[in-house]
KOLKEPA-248507 format. One record per residue: residue number from 0; residue in three letters; x, y, z of N, C-alpha, C in turn. Coordinates in pm, 1 decimal, decimal comma, padded with zeros to 6 digits. Atoms other than C-alpha are relative to their C-alpha. Layout:
+-----+-----+----------+----------+----------+----------+----------+----------+----------+----------+----------+
!   i !  aa !       nu !       nv !       nw !      cau !      cav !      caw !       cu !       cv !       cw !
+-----+-----+----------+----------+----------+----------+----------+----------+----------+----------+----------+
! NUM ! ALA !        X !        Y !        Z !        X !        Y !        Z !        X !        Y !        Z !
...
+-----+-----+----------+----------+----------+----------+----------+----------+----------+----------+----------+
END
This chain:
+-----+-----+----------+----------+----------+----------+----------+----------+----------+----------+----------+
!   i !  aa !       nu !       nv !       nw !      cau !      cav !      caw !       cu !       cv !       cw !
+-----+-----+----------+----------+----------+----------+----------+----------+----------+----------+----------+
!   0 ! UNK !  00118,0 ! -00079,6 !  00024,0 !  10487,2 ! -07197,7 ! -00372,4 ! -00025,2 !  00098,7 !  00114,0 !
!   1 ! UNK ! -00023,9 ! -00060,4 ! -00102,6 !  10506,4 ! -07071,5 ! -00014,4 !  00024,2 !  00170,2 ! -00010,0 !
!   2 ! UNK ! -00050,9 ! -00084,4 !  00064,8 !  10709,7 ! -06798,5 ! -00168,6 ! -00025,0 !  00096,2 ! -00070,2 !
!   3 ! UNK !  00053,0 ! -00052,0 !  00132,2 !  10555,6 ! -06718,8 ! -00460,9 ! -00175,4 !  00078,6 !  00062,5 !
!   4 ! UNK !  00115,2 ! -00092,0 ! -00069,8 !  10238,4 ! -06655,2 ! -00251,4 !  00033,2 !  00146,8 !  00090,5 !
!   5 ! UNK ! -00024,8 ! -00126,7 ! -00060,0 !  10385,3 ! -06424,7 ! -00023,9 !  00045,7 !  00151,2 ! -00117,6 !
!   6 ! UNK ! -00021,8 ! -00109,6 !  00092,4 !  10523,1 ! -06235,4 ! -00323,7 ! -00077,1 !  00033,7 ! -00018,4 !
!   7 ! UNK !  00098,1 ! -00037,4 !  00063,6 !  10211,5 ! -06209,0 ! -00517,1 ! -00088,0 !  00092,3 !  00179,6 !
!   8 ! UNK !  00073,3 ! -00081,0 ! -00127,5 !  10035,9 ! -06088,3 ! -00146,5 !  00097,4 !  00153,2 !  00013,8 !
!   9 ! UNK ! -00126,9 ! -00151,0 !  00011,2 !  10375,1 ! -05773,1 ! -00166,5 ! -00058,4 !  00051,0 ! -00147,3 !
!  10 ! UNK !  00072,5 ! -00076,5 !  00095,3 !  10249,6 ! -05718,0 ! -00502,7 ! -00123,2 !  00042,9 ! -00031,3 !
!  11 ! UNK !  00133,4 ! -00029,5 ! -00073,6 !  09900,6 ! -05686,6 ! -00442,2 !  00013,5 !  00154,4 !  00075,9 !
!  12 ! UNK ! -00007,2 ! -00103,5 ! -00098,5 !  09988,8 ! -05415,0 ! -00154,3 !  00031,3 !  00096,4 ! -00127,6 !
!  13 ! UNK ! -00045,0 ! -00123,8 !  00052,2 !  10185,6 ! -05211,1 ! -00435,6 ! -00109,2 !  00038,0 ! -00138,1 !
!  14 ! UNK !  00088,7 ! -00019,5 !  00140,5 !  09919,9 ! -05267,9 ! -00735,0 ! -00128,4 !  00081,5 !  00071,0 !
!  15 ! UNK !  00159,2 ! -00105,9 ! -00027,2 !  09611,9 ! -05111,2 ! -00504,5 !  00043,4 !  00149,6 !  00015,8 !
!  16 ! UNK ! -00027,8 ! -00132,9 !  00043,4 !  09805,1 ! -04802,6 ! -00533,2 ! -00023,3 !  00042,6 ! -00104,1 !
!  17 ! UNK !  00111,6 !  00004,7 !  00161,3 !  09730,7 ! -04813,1 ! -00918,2 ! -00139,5 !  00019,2 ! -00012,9 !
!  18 ! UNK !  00145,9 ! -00011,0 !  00015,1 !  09388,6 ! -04868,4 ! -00798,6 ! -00014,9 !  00120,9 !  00062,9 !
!  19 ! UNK !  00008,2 ! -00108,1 ! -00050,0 !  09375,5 ! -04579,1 ! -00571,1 !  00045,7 !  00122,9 ! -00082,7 !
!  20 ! UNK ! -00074,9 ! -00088,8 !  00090,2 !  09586,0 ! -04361,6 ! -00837,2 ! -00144,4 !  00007,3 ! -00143,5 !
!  21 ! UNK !  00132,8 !  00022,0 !  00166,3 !  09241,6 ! -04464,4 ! -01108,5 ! -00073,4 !  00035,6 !  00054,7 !
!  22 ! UNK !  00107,8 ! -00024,6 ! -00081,3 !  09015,1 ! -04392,4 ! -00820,0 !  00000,9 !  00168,6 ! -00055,8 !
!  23 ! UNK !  00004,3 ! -00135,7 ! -00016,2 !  09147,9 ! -04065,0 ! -00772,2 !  00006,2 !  00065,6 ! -00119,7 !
!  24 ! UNK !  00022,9 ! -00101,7 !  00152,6 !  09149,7 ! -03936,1 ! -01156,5 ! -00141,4 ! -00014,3 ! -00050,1 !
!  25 ! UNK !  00155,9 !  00017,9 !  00033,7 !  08805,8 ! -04103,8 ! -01215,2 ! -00089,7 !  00163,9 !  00081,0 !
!  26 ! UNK !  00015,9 ! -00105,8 ! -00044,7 !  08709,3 ! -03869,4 ! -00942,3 !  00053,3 !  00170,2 ! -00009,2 !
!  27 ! UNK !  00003,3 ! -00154,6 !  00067,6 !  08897,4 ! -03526,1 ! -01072,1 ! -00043,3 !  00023,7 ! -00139,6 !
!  28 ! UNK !  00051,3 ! -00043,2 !  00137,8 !  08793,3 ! -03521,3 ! -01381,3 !  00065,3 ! -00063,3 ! -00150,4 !
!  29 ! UNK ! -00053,8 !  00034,9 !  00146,5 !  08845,2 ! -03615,4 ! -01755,6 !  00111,3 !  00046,7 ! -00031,2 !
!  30 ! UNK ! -00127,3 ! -00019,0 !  00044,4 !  09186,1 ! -03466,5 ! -01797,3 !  00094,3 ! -00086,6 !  00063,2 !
!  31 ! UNK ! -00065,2 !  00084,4 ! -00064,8 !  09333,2 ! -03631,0 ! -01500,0 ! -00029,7 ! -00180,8 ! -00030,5 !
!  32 ! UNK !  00073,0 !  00128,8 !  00061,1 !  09128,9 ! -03962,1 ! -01621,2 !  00107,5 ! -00052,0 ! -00121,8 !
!  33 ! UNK ! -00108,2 ! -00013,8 !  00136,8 !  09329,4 ! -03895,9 ! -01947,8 !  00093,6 ! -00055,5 ! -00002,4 !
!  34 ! UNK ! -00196,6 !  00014,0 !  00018,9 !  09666,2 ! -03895,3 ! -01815,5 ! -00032,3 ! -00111,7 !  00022,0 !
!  35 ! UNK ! -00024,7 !  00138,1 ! -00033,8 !  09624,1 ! -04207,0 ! -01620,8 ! -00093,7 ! -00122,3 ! -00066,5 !
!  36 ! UNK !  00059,3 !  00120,0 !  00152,5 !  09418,2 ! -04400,7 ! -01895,6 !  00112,0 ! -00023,6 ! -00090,6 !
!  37 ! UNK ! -00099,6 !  00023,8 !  00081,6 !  09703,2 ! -04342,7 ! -02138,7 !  00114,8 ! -00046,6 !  00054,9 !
!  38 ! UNK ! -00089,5 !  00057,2 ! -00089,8 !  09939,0 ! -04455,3 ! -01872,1 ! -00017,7 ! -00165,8 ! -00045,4 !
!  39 ! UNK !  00022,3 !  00159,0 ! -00001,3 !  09753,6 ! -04766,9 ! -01809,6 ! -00035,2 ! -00064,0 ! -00131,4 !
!  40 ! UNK !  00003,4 !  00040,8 !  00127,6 !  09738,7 ! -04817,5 ! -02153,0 !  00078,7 ! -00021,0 ! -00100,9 !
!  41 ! UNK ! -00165,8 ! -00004,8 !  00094,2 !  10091,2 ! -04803,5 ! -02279,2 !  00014,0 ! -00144,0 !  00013,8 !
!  42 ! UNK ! -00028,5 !  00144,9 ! -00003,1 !  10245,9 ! -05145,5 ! -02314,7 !  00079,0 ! -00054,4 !  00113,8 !
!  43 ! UNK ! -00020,5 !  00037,3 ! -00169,6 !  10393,1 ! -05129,7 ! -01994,9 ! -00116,5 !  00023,7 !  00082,9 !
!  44 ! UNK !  00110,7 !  00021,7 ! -00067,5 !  10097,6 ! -05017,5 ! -01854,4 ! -00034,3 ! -00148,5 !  00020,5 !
!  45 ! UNK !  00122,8 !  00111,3 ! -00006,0 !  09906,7 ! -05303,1 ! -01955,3 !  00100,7 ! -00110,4 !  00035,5 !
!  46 ! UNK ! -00085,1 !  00084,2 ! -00028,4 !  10225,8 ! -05552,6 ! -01921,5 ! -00018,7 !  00020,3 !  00204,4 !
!  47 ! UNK !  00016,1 !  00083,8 ! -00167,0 !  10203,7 ! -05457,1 ! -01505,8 ! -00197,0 ! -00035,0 !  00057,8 !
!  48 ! UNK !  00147,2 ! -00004,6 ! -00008,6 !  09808,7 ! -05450,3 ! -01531,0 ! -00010,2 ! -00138,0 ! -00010,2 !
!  49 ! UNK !  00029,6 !  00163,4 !  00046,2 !  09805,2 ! -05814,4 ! -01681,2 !  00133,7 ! -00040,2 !  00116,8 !
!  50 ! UNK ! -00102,1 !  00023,7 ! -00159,9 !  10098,8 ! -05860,9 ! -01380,7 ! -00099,6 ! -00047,2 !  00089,8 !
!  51 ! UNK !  00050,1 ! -00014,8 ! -00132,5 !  09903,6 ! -05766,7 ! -01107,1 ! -00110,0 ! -00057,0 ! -00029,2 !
!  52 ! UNK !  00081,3 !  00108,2 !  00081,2 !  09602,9 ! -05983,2 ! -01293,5 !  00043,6 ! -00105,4 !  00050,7 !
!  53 ! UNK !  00036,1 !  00159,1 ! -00020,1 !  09765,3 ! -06288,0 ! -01227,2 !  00069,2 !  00004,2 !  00165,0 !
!  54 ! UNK ! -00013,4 !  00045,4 ! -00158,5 !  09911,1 ! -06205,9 ! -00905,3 ! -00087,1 !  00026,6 !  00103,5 !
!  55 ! UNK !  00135,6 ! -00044,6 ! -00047,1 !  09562,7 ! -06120,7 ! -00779,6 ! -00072,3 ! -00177,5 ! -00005,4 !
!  56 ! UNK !  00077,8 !  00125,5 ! -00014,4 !  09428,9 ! -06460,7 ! -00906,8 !  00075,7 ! -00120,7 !  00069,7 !
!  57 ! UNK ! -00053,8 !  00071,1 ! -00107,6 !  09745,3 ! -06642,5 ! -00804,3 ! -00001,0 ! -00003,1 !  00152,9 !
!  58 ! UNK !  00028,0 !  00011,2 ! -00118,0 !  09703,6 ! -06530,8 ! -00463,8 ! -00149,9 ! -00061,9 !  00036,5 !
!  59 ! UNK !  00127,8 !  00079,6 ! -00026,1 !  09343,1 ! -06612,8 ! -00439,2 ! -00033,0 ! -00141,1 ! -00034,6 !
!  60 ! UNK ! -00016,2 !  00183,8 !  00004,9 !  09401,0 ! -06992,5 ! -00579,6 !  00081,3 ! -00030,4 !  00118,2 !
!  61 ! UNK ! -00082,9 !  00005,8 ! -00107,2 !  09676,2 ! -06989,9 ! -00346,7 ! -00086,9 !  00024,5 !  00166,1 !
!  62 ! UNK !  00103,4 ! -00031,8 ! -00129,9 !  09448,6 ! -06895,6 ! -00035,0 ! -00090,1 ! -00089,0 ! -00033,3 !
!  63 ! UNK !  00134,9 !  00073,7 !  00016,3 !  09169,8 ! -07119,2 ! -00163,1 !  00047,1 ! -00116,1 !  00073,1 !
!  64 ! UNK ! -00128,0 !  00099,9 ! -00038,0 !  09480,6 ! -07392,9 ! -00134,2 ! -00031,9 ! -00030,6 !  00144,7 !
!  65 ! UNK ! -00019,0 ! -00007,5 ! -00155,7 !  09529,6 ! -07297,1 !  00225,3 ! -00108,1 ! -00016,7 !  00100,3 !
!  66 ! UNK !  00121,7 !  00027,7 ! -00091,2 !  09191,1 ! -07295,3 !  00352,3 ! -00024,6 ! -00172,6 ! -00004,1 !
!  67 ! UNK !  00020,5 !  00150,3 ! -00008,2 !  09132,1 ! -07652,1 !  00209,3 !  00110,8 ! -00105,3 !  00064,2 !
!  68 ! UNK ! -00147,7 !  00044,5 ! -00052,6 !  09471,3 ! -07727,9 !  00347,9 ! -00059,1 !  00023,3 !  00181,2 !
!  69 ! UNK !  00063,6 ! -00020,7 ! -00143,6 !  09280,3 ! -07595,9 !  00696,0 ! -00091,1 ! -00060,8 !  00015,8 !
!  70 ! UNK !  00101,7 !  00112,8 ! -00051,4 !  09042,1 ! -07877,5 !  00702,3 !  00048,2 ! -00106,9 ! -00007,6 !
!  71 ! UNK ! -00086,5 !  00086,1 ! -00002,8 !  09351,3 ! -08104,8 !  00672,5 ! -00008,8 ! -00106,9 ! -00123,6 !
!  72 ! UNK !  00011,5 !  00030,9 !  00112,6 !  09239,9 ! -08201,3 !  00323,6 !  00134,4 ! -00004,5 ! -00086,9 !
!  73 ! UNK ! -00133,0 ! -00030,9 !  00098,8 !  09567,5 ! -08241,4 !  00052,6 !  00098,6 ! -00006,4 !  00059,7 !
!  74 ! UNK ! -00141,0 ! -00064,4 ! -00031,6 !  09817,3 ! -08242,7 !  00288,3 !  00109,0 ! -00121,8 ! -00078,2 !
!  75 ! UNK ! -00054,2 !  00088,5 !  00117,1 !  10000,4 ! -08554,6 !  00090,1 !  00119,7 !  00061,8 ! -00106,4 !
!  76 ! UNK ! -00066,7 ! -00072,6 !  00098,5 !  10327,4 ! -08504,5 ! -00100,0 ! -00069,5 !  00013,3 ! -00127,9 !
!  77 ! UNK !  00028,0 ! -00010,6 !  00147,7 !  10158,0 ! -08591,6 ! -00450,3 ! -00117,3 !  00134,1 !  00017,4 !
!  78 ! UNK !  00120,4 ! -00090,8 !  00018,6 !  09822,0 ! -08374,2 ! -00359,1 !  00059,6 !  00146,1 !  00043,0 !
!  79 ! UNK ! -00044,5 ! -00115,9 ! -00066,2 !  10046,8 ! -08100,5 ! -00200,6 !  00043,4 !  00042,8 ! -00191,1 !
!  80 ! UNK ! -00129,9 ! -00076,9 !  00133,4 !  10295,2 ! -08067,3 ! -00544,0 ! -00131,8 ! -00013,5 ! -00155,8 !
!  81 ! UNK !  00181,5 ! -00027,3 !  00136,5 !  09876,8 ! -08115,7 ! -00805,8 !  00001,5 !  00140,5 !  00057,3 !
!  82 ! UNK !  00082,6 ! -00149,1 ! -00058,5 !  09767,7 ! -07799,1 ! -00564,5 !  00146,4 !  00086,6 ! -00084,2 !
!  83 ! UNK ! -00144,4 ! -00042,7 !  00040,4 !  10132,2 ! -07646,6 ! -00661,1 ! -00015,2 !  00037,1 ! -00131,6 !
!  84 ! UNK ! -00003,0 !  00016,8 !  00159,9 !  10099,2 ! -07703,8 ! -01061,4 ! -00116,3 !  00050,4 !  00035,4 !
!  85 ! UNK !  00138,3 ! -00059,7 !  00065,0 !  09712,5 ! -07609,2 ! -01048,0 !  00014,9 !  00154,1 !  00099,5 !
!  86 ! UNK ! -00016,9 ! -00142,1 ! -00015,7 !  09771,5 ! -07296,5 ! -00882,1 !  00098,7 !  00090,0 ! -00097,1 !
!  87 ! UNK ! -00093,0 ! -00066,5 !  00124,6 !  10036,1 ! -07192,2 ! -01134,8 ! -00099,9 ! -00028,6 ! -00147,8 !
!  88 ! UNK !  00119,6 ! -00041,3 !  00070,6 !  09801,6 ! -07298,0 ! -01407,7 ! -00057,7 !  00005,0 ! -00020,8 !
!  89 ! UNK !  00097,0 ! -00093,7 !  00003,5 !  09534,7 ! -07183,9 ! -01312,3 ! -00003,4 !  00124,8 !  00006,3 !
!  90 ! UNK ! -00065,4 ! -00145,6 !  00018,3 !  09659,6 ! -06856,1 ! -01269,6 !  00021,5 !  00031,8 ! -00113,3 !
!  91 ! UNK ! -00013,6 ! -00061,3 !  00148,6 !  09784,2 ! -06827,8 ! -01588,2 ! -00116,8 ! -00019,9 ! -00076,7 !
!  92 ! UNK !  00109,3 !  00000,0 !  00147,3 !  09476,6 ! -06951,0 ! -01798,8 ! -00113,9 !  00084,9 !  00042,0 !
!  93 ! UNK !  00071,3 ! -00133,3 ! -00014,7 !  09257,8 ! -06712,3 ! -01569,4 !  00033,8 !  00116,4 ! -00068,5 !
!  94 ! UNK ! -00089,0 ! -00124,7 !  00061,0 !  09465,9 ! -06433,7 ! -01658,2 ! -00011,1 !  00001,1 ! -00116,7 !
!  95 ! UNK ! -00018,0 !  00025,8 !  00181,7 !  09513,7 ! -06519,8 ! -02022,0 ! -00183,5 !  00007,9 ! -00044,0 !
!  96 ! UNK !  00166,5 ! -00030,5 !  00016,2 !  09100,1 ! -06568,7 ! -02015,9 ! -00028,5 !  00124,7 !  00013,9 !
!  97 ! UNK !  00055,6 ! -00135,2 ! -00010,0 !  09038,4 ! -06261,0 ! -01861,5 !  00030,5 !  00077,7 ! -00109,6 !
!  98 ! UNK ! -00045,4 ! -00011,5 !  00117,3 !  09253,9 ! -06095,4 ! -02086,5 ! -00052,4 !  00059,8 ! -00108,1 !
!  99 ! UNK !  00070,4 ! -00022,8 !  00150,7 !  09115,2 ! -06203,5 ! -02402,7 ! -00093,7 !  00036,6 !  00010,0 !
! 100 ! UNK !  00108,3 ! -00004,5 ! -00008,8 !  08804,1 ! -06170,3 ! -02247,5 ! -00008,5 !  00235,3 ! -00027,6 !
! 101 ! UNK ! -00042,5 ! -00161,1 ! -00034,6 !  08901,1 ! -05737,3 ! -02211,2 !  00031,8 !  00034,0 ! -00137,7 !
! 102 ! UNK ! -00066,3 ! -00037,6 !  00136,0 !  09101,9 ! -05728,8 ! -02524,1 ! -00121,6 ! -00021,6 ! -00153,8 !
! 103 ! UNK !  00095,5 !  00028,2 !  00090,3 !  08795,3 ! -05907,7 ! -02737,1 ! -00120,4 !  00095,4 !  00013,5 !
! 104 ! UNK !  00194,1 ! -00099,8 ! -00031,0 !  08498,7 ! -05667,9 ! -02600,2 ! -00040,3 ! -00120,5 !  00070,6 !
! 105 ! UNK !  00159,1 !  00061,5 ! -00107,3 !  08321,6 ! -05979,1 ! -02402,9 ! -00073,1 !  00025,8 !  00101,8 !
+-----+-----+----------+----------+----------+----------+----------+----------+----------+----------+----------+
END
């Protein structure tokens, strides 16, 4: 998991460019808004959008991990390799929640 955190923290760095790239069309105007709406709206769009979704929440379960791991809480093989599995899915059923939650109107 070690791993998998540091990744998701490298992808993170390259997805707030996306955010900075939405910033900056919000701010020129409705044409530029345009392009990069229909961008982030293609099926790749939304395939690295729902990406960077769970590697946003995976990192932040993953850090939650580590802090409680910094009060010497979990350290235990069995409670180490639960934190392991509930950071993977929890990640995904956030993600998948959010999601539907976007895709439904809630």
């Amino acid at each position: 998991m070690s791993i998998v955190h540091r990744a998701t923290g490298m992808a993170l760095y390259a997805g707030m460019v996306l955010v900075v790239v939405w910033l900056l069309a919000v701010a020129s105007g409705p044409d530029a808004y345009a392009l990069v709406h229909s961008g982030f709206s293609s099926w790749i769009g939304l395939i690295v959008l729902i990406g960077f979704t769970w590697a946003l929440l995976h990192h932040l379960i993953g850090g939650i991990r580590h802090l409680v791991w910094d009060t010497g809480v979990g350290m235990t093989d069995p409670a180490r390799f639960l934190w392991a599995k509930g950071t993977l899915v929890g990640s995904v059923v956030l993600t998948v929640l959010l999601w539907l939650g976007i895709f439904l109107g809630a």
